[in-house]
N, C-alpha and C positions, 0 to 999 in steps of 0.2 A: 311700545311693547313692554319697558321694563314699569311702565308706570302700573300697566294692567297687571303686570306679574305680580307685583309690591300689592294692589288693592287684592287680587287671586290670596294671597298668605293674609291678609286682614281678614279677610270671607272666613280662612281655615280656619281660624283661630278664633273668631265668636261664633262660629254657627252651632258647635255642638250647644254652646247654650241653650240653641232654639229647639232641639229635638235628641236624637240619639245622645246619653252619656256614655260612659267608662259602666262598668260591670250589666252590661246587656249581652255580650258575647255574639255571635253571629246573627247578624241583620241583613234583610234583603234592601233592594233601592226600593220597590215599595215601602216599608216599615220605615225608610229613612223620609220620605217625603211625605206620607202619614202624619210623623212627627215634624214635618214641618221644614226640612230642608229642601233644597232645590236642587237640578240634576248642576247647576255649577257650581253648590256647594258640593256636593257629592266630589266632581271631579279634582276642587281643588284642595279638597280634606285627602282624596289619595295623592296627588298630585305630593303637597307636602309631607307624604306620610305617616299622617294622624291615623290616616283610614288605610286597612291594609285589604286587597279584595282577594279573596279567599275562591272564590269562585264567580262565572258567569252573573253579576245581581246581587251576588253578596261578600259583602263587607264584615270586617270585626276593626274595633280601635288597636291602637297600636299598643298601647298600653294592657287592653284585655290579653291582643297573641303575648304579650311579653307575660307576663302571668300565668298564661295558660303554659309555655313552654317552661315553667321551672318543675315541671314532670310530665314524663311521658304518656301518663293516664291523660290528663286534661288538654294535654297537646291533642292527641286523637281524638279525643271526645268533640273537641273545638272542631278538628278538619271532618269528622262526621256530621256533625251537626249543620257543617258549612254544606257536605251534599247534600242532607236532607232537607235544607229548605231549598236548594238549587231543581231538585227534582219535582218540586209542590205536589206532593202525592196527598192522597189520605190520609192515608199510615205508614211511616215508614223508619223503623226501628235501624238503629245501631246490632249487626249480631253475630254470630259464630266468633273468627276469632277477632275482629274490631271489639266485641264485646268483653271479651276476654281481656281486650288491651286496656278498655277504660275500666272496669273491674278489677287492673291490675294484677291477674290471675299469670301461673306458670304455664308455660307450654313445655313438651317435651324437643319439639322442634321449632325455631324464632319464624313467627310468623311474618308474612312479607307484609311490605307497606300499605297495600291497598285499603281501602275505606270495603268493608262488606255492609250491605244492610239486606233485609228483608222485609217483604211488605204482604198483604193477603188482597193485595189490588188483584181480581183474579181481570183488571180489563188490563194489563202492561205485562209483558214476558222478560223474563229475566237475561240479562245484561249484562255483561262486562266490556267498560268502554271507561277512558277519561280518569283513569286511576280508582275506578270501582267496580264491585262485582252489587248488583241488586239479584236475589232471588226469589222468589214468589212460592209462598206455604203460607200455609193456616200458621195463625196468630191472635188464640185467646187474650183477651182482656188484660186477664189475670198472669199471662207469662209475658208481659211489659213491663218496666219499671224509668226510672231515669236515673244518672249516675254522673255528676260533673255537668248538671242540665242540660244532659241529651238523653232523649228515649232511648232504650233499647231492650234487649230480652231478659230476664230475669235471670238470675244464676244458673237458676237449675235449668231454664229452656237451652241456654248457653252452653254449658255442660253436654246436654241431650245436643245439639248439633255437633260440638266439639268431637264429642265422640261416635255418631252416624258419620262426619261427614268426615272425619281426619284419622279415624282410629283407635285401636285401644290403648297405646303410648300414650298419646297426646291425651286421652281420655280421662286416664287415670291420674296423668300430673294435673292436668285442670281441676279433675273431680277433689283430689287432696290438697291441693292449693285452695280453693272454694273455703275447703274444711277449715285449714288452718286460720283463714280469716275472716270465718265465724258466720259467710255470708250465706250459707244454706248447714240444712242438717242433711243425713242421710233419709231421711224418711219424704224431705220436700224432692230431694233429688229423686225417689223412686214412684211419687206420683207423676213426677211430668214423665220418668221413663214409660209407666204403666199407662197415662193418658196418650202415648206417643206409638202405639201399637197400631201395627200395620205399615208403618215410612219405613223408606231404604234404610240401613243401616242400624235397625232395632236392634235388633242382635247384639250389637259391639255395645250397645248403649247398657241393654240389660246386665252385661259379663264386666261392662266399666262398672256400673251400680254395686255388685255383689262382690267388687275385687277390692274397689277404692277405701281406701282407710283415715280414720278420720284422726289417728293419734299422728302419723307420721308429719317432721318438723321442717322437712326441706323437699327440695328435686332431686335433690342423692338419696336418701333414703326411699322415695316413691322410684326412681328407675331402679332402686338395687332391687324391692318388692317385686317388678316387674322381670328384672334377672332371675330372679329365684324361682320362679311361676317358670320362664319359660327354659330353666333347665331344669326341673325336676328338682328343684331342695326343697325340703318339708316349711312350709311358711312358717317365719319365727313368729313371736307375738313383740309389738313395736312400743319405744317409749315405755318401760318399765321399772318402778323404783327399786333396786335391791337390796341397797341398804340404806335405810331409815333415820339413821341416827345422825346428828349432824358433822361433816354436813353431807346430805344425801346424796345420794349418787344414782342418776339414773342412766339407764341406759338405751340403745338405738333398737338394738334388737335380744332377744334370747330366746334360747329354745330350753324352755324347762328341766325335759327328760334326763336332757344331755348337760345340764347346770353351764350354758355354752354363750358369751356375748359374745356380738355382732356389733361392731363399732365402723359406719361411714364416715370417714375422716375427708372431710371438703376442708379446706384453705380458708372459710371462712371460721372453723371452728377454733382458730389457732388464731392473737390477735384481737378475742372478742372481750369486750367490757370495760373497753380503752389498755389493759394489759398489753405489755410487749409479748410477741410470739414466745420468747425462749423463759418468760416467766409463765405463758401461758403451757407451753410441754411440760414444763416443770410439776406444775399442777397434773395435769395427765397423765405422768409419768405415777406420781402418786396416786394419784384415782386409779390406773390401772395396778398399783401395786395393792390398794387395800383391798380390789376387787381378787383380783390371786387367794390373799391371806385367806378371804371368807371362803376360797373354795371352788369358784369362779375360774372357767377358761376361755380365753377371750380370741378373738378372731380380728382383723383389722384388711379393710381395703380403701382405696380412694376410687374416683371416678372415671380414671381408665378402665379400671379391674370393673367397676359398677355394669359399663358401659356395655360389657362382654358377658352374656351367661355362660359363657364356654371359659374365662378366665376369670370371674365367681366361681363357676362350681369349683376351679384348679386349685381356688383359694380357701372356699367353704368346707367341702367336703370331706379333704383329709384333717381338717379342724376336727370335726364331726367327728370321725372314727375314733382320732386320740381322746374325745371326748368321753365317749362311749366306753373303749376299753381302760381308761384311768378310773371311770364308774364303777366297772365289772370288776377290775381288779380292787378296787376297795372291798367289794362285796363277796368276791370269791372266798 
């Protein structure tokens, strides 16, 4: 037996020669025998751990999953791509928020593990079994793409499900996350909405479209956006330069009338550019003083306060007012 184990690790170890390399990513045992391996090489490339099996028939090298896990986009892309050829459909895309994940986009709420796909097989009914959901809808051509060499739906189709099937939260940080990483514009995002008339959820799809913004720089400033919509404060306008001169200064939010910044202070903004945090306030402390000097009244919240339109408005609003009457009173 240990003679056969010893010749078993010889197999492992020249067979990829014969067929499957390194940078193929997930392979079925068809595809392996294709290229020439045997079902006992098969066994004894997992056996030794060269071949790790991802699913029922399909395998990836150990070397590709280790590659694939040095980020979380390619990680999933890797286990979707592992159900898509488990399933041998037609067509059958990476989508909703699986897409979302290998597009690396924000959610407003972390989506769970599961592999999502969809397919326009209209002969298979939709599924959830085995750590995935499949569901069945129309699937133009043109709203497929690939990302980490797995198919899946194109940003904007992505978005347009994101926001039918989760909401206008989740809608809206997708939609401005999309924005920030340049992978759709608003005008592609409003034809897949406008091609997408008549499906459940249109609605939210259309009011995600008209809300989402494409200046905003984080997920604190797109849920503070969404704070302020749904307690009634007048929409600032976002990412604005006020002062010009070096070095410039811009800022998260302002409302003109009121000469009034809006500043989302996240934990990342403190710490950034390799600077120590308390050289970083320091800085801050000055940016918000030049902004004073010019005339500027400024507002500040974090991500609790974000969280809550009822502890924004607590926070916005009487900003607002002192803004308003330190205006009047210059001009009275």
């Amino acid at each position: 037996m240990d003679n056969f184990r010893g010749l078993g690790e010889i197999v492992a170890i020249y067979a990829p020669m014969r067929g499957i390399s390194e940078g193929t990513g997930p392979f079925t045992l068809a595809h392996a025998l294709a290229a020439g391996h045997t079902r006992a090489d098969v066994r004894a490339l997992t056996r030794s751990g060269q071949w790790i099996r991802l699913r029922r028939n399909v395998y990836v090298t150990a070397t590709d999953r280790a590659v694939a896990a040095t980020s979380p986009e390619t990680l999933h892309a890797q286990d979707t791509r592992a159900v898509q050829l488990a399933l041998s459909r037609r067509q059958v895309v990476g989508a909703d928020t699986s897409a979302v994940r290998i597009f690396g986009l924000d959610l407003r709420r972390q989506p769970g593990d599961e592999v999502v796909l969809l397919t326009d097989d209209e002969g298979v009914a939709s599924t959830h079994r085995d750590g995935y959901f499949l569901r069945v809808a129309s699937l133009p051509s043109e709203q497929v793409t690939t990302c980490h060499g797995t198919p899946v739906t194109s940003p904007a189709r992505t978005l347009l499900d994101v926001a039918a099937n989760h909401g206008f939260e989740d809608g809206v940080v997708a939609a401005e996350s999309a924005y920030r990483k340049k992978l759709i514009t608003p005008e592609e995002f409003g034809a897949v909405v406008a091609a997408g008339a008549g499906r459940p959820g249109i609605h939210v799809a259309r009011d995600v479209h008209e809300f989402a913004c494409p200046l905003t720089e984080s997920v604190l400033e797109s849920v503070s956006r969404i704070s302020f919509r749904e307690a009634g404060i007048r929409m600032p306008l976002s990412q604005v330069y006020l002062i010009k001169d070096y070095p410039r200064i811009r800022v998260d939010f302002y409302w003109p009338s009121l000469r009034l910044v809006g500043e989302a202070d996240g934990m990342a903004k403190y710490g950034m550019r390799g600077r120590e945090p308390m050289e970083e306030l320091r800085l801050q402390w000055e940016r918000e003083q030049r902004l004073r000097d010019a005339g500027y009244d400024i507002v500040r919240w974090d991500w609790r306060i974000a969280c809550s339109p009822r502890l924004l408005a607590a926070r916005v609003l009487p900003a607002m007012a002192r803004a308003e009457a330190r205006l009047q009173g210059r001009t009275g």
